[in-house]
N, C-alpha and C positions, 0 to 999 in steps of 0.2 A: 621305797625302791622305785615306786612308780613316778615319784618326780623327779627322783634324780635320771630314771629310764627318758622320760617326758624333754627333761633340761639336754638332756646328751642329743639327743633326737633332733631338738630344735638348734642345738650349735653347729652340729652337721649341715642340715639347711642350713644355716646361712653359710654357714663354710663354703657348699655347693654351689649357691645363688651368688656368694662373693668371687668364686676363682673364676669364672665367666667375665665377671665385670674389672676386676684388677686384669686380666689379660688383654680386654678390649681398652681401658685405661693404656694399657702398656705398647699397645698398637698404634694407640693414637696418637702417643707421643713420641713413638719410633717413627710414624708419619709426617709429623709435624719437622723432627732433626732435619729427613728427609729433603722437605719441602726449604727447610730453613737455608741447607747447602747448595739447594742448586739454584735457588734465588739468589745468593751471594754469587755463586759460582756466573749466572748471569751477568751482573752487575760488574764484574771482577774486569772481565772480557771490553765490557763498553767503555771504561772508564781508562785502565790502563794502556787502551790501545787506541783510543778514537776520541780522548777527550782533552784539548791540548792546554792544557794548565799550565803555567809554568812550576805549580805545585807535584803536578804528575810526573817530573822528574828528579823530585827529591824524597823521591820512596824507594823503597826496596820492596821490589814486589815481590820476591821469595818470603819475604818477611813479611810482608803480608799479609798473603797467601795464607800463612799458618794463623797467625795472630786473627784474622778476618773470619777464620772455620772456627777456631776457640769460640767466637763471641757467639756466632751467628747459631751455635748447637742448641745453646740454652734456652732460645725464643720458645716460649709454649704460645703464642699465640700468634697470627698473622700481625696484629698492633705491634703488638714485641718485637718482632723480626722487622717492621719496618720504620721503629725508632733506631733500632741496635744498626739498622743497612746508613738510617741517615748519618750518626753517630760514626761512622765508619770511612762512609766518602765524602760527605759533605768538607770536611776540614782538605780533602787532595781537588774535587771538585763544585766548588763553591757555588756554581753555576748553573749547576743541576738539579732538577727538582724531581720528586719521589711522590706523584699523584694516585686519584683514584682517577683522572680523567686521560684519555687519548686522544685530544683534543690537538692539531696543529701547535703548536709553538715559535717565536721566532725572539732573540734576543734584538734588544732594541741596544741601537748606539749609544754608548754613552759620550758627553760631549766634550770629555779630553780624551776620546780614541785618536787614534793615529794611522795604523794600520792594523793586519789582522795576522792571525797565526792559527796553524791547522796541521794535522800530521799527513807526513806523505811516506807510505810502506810499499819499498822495492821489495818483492818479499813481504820478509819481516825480518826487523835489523835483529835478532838474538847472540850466537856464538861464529858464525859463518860472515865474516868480511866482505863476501862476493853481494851477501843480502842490508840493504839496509831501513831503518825507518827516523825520519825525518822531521823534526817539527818544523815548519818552513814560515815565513814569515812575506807578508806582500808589501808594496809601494804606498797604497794607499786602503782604507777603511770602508770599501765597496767591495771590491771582491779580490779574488785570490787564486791567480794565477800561475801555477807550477809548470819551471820546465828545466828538464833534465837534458840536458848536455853534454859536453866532453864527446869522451870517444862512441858514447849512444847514441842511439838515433832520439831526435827530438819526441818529447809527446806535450802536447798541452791541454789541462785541465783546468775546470773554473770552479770556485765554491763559491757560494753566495754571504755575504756577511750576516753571520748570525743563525746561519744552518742549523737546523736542531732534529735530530732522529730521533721517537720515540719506540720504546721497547717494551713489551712485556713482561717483566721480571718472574712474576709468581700471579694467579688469580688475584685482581681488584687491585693490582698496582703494577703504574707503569713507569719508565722512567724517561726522563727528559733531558735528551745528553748533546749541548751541542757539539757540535764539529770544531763549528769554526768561533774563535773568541777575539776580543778586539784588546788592544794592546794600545799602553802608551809608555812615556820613557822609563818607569817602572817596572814594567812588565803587563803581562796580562793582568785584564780587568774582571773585578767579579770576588775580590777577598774581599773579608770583613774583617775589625779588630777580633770579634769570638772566631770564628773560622780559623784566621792565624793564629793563636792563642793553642784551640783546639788540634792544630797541624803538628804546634812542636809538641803539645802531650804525645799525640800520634806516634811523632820518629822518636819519641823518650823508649815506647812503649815496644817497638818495634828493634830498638838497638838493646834491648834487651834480650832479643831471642837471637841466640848463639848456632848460628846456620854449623859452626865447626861441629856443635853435636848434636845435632837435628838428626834422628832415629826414624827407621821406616818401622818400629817398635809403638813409635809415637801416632795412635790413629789421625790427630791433628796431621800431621805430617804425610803420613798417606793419602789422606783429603784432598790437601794444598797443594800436591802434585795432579791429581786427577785434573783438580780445577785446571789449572794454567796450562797445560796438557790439551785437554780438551778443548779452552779457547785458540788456543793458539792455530789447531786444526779447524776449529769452526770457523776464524775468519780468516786463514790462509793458507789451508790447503788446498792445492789448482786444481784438484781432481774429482769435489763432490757431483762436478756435472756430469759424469761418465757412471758412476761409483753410486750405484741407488741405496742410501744405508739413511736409516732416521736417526741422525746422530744426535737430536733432542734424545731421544728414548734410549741411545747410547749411553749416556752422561747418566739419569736416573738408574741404569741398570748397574751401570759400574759406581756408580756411590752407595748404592743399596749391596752391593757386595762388599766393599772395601769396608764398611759398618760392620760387615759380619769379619773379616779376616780377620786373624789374630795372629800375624805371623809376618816378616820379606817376605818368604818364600811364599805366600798364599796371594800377599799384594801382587809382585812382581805377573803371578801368574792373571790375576786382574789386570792390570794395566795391559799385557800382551791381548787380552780377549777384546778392550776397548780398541788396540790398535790392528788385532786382524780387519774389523769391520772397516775400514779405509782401504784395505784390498793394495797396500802400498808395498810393493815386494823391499824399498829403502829403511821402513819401518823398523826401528830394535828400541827394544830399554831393556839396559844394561846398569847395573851398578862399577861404579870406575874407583879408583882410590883403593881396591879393597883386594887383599891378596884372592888369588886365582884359584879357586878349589877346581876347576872343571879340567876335565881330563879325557881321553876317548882310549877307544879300545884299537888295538891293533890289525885292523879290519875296515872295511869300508862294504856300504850294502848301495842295490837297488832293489827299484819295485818293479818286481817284472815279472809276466802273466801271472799279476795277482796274490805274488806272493814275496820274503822279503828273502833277498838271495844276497850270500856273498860274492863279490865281483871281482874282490883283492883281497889280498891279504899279506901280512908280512910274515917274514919268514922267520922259522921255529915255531910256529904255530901250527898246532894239529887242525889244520883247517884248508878246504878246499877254495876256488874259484867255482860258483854251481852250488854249493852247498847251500840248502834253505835253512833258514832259521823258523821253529816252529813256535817257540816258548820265550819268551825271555823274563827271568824274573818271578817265573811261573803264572804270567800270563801271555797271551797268543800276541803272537810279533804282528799279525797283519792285523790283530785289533789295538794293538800298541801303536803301531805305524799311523793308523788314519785318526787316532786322536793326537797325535805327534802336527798333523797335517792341520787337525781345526783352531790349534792357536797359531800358525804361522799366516804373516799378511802378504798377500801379492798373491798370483795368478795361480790356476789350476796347475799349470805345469811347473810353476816354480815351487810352491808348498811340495811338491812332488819331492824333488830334489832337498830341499832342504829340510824335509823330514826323514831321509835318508843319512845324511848329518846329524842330524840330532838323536837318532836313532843308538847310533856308537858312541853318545857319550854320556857323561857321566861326573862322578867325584872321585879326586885323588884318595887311594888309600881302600874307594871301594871295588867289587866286583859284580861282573855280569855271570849271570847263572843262564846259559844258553841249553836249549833242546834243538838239536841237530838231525835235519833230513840228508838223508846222502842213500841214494839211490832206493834199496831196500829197506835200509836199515836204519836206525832211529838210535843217538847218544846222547849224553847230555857231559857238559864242561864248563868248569869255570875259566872267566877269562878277567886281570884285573883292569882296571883303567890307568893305563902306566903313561899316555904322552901327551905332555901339555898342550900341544899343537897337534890339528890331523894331519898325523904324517902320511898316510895310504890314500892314494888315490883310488876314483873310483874305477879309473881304466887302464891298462896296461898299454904303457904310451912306447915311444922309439926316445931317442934323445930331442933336446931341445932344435935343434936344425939335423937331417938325417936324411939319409941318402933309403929310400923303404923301397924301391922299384925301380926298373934298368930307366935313368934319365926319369925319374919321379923323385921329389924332395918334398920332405916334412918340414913343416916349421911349427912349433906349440908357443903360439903368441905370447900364451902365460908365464913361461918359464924363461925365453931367450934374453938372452941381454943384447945392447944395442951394438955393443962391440962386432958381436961373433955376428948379429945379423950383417954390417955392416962388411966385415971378412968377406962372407958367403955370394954377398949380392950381385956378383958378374954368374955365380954356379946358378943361382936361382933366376936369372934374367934368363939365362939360355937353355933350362930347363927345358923338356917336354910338359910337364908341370910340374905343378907347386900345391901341395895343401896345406892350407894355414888350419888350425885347430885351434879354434875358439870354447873349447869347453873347458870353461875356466877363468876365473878375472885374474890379471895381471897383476903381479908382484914388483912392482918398480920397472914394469915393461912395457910404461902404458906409450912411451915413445913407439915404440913397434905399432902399433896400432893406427898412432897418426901417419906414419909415413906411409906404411906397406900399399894405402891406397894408391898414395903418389907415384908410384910404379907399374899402375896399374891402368891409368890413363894418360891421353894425347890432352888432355886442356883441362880447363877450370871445372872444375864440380863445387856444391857445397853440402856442410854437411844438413844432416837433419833440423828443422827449427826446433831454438831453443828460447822460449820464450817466459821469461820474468814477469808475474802479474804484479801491476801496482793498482795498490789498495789506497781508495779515501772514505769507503763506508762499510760498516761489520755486515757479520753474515751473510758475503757473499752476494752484493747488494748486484743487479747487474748493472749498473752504473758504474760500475768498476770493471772498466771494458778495453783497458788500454794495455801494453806488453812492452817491454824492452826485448827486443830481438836481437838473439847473440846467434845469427846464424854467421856462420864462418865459412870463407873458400877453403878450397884442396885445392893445390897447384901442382902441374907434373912435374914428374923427377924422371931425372936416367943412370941406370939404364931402365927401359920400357921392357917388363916380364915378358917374354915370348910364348911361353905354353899355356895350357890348360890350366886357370887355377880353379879350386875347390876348396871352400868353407862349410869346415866342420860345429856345427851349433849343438846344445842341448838348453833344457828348459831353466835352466842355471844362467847362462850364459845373459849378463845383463849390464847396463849404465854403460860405462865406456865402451862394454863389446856391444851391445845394440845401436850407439855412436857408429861405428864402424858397419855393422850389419847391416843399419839403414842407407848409409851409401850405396853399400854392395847391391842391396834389393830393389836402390830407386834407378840408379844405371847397369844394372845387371853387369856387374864384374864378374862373376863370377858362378858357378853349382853350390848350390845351400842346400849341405848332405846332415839331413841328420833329427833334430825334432825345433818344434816353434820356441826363437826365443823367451825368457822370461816377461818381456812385456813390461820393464821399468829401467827408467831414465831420466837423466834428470841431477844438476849440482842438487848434493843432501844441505841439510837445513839441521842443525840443531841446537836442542835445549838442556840446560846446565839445572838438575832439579833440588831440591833440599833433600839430605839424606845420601848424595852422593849417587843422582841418579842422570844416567845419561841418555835422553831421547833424540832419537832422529826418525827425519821421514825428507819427502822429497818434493822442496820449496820452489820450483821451478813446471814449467808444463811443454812438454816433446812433445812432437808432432811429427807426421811424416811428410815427406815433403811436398806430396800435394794436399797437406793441410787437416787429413782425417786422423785419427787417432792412433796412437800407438800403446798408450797405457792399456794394459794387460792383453791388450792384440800381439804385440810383438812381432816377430820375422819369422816367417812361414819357410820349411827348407823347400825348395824346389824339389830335392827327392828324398823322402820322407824315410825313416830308418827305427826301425824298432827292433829293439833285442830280444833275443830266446835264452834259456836256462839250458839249453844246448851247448850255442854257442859261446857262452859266460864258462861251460866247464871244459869247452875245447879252448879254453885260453884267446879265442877270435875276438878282435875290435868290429864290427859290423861296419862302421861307421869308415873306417879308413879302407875295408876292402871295396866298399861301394864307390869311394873317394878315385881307389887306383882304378876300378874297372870303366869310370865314367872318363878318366884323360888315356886310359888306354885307347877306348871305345874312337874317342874324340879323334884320335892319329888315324886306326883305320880307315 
């Protein structure tokens, strides 16, 4: 008994001294995946966007994307990972070399070059027509002269023959990517027989993976979005020089997550936390192609002193204007609301509003379990999620053009059509005034917006700059210093408005109405009643992902017109308007009473 006591004894030890050691095993090679994907996910970005092969454009880099995170998982060792990276690019970038040294580099001429070729990124060309990227081609085999034309303003840039950027991939390897490659009447220079050999296994290997049933199921597939996601923003989005976020340390935190998801719905909710950190109020991924489960409840809230209040609602519903919500779901609605607010991207005051939104919605077929404050008294109600679209506003508007005070007219920019404005526009010339109500984006009314300026001046204005960065080096190199400028005139129209006008803004109000608002605020047209706009602007940009996933964010960089920033600054009102739980249950707009009493004030 005492050796079999003895034997049991000693198996435990080791049992004990083994499950320490197989979890530190299990660590290290959970470290190692780690290291293995953002080293690719590096390499991914240099190569596809900044390395001009004429190889580089006979990939699918969706395809990939996937196939390249497959490989690069299995590396248990730095050596491993940096056969499997060469094994990977080498056959799209022939050119490239994968050292332990960061040593200068420069490609030497070869002596049937001709001239040279190099990418040129308006933007970035992805699914947006207005953005493009270019592999351009020069005259001769010294340098490489870009100039963009047409109806742009000119810009001219030079790359030197044989450009080579070096990059850090992962610890003790860096890589060696040129820019610029020299070309003869073949094409670019720098394939081998093995390399080409190696390239058509490649596209074998890659026309194999069937993007039609690419699964957000599939973690490869959640990976491969991350990657290309992330570069795409690391080398072109115009805003990290405003926007303090270590988007290195972004990319590890969301692939060390997305490792653990095991779920859409867990990714999706990843992906949104990598895109809050860009602070891009344009920012969404969305899955497209896929029927519509989300639905909202018949209600619309705000957040005001501090707590989440209905503001609307529609009718048949045992529900007040005023009434708080205390519960929802059986947990606290104002602790609901402000983690509603830490996944969404863009400004303080924009998250505001559009967790307000999100707030009311939900799945067809389910319900919200609310706890209700109304004055004394405390109820609770179910309400289901019945309408595919938010039908309830969040304020209780007049009609779209309306007559609200003796010689005062309303106009709600969002909803009018260009018809009836067009009707109206002798009634609104000779107005005492006019309030135009900007709380709200535009529904096929974005016409109204560009005109209504034009009747609001004697001469030429322009609007906001809008400025296109073009890119010839990653990461944001600052040698990438140059802009396509689409700032545009306003010309007057007549008739020329006679009264008072006033512009109604809230923290919502953004892209084409901050267009507009920035004119308003640079030649003061007008009273800006109300709260600061959202603070983004800007033509969107986006990308078409595996799995049916649709990102956007915003590929362009606005500016105000003497040049200082507008992203997440936004348009300040000139009289400031904040609401009470008062006035939300006396059915009062604040916002339109301040409106009348400031063109009242005005006539006195």
């Amino acid at each position: 008994m005492k050796k079999l006591s003895l034997t049991i004894v000693a198996t435990i030890l080791f049992l004990m001294s083994a499950v320490p050691a197989f979890a530190m095993e299990k660590e290290k090679a959970a470290n190692q995946e780690l290291v293995n994907i953002r080293a690719f996910a590096k390499l991914y970005g240099y190569v596809r966007f900044f390395h001009p092969s004429d190889e580089n454009e006979k990939i699918d880099w969706n395809r990939f994307a996937i196939h390249g995170v497959s490989k690069v998982r299995a590396a248990k060792t730095n050596a491993e990972l940096t056969t499997t990276l060469r094994e990977l690019f080498y056959p799209i970038a022939p050119t490239m070399s994968l050292t332990k040294q960061d040593k200068a580099t420069r490609l030497s001429p070869p002596k049937q070059a001709k001239n040279l070729t190099a990418w040129l990124h308006i933007g970035v060309g992805l699914n947006n027509p207005n953005y493009k990227s270019l592999r351009l081609q020069s005259d001769d085999a010294s340098k490489l002269k870009f100039i963009i034309g047409g109806e742009l303003k000119l810009t001219d840039r030079v790359l030197q023959a044989g450009e080579t950027v070096i990059k850090q991939i992962t610890p003790g390897v860096y890589a060696h990517i040129p820019l610029v490659l020299y070309r003869n009447d073949k094409g670019t220079i720098g394939a081998t027989p093995k390399s080409t050999h190696a390239l058509k296994q490649l596209q074998q290997q890659l026309a194999s993976i069937d993007l039609t049933k690419a699964s957000l199921d599939d973690n490869n597939v959640r990976l491969a979005n991350i990657v290309i996601t992330w570069n795409v923003l690391q080398h072109f989005y115009p805003y990290f020089d405003v926007v303090k976020v270590d988007w290195e340390q972004a990319l590890t935190k969301t692939l060390e997550q997305s490792l653990k998801d095991s779920s859409a719905d867990q990714f999706f909710q990843t992906m949104r936390q990598m895109l809050e950190k860009t602070q891009d109020g344009h920012s969404l991924v969305e899955q497209i192609n896929q029927p519509r489960e989300q639905a909202y409840l018949p209600l619309s809230v705000q957040w005001i002193e501090e707590q989440v209040v209905i503001s609307n609602v529609k009718e048949g519903i045992d529900l007040k204007p005023g009434d708080i919500i205390v519960n929802i779901d059986g947990k606290s609605a104002t602790s609901y609301f402000k983690q509603l607010e830490k996944s969404i991207s863009g400004s303080t005051q924009l998250k505001r509003w559009r967790a307000a939104e999100q707030f009311v919605a939900g799945k067809t077929g389910k319900e919200a379990k609310l706890t209700i404050q109304r004055g004394e008294s405390k109820f609770n109600l179910s309400i289901p999620f019945s309408d595919k679209n938010k039908v309830v506003d969040e304020f209780i508007r007049p009609d779209s053009i309306d007559k609200v005070a003796d010689e005062i007219y309303y106009v709600n920019t969002a909803e009018v059509k260009p018809d009836l404005f067009k009707q109206k526009l002798n009634e609104l010339a000779n107005a005492k005034g006019v309030i135009f109500d900007l709380r709200g984006y535009p529904t096929g009314s974005e016409i109204i917006h560009l005109q209504l300026l034009s009747y609001l001046i004697d001469q030429q204005i322009t609007s906001p700059k809008f400025d296109v960065p073009i890119f010839l080096y990653p990461d944001h190199d600052q040698r990438n210093d140059s802009y396509v400028n689409l700032q545009s005139p306003i010309e007057p129209l007549q008739p020329k408005f006679k009264g008072k006008i006033v512009f109604l803004t809230y923290g919502a109000s953004l892209s084409v109405v901050e267009a507009t608002m920035g004119v308003v605020e640079q030649y003061r047209l007008g009273e800006i009643v109300g709260e600061t706009t959202a603070g983004v602007n800007g033509n969107v940009n986006n990308m078409n992902l595996p799995g049916g996933i649709d990102v956007r964010w915003t590929g362009m960089r606005v500016l105000k017109h003497d040049g200082s920033q507008h992203h997440l600054v936004g348009i300040k009102p000139t009289v400031p308007v904040k609401r009470t739980i008062e006035e939300v249950r006396e059915g009062r707009d604040v916002y339109m009473e301040k409106a009348i009493e400031i063109i009242n004030a005005e006539r006195k």
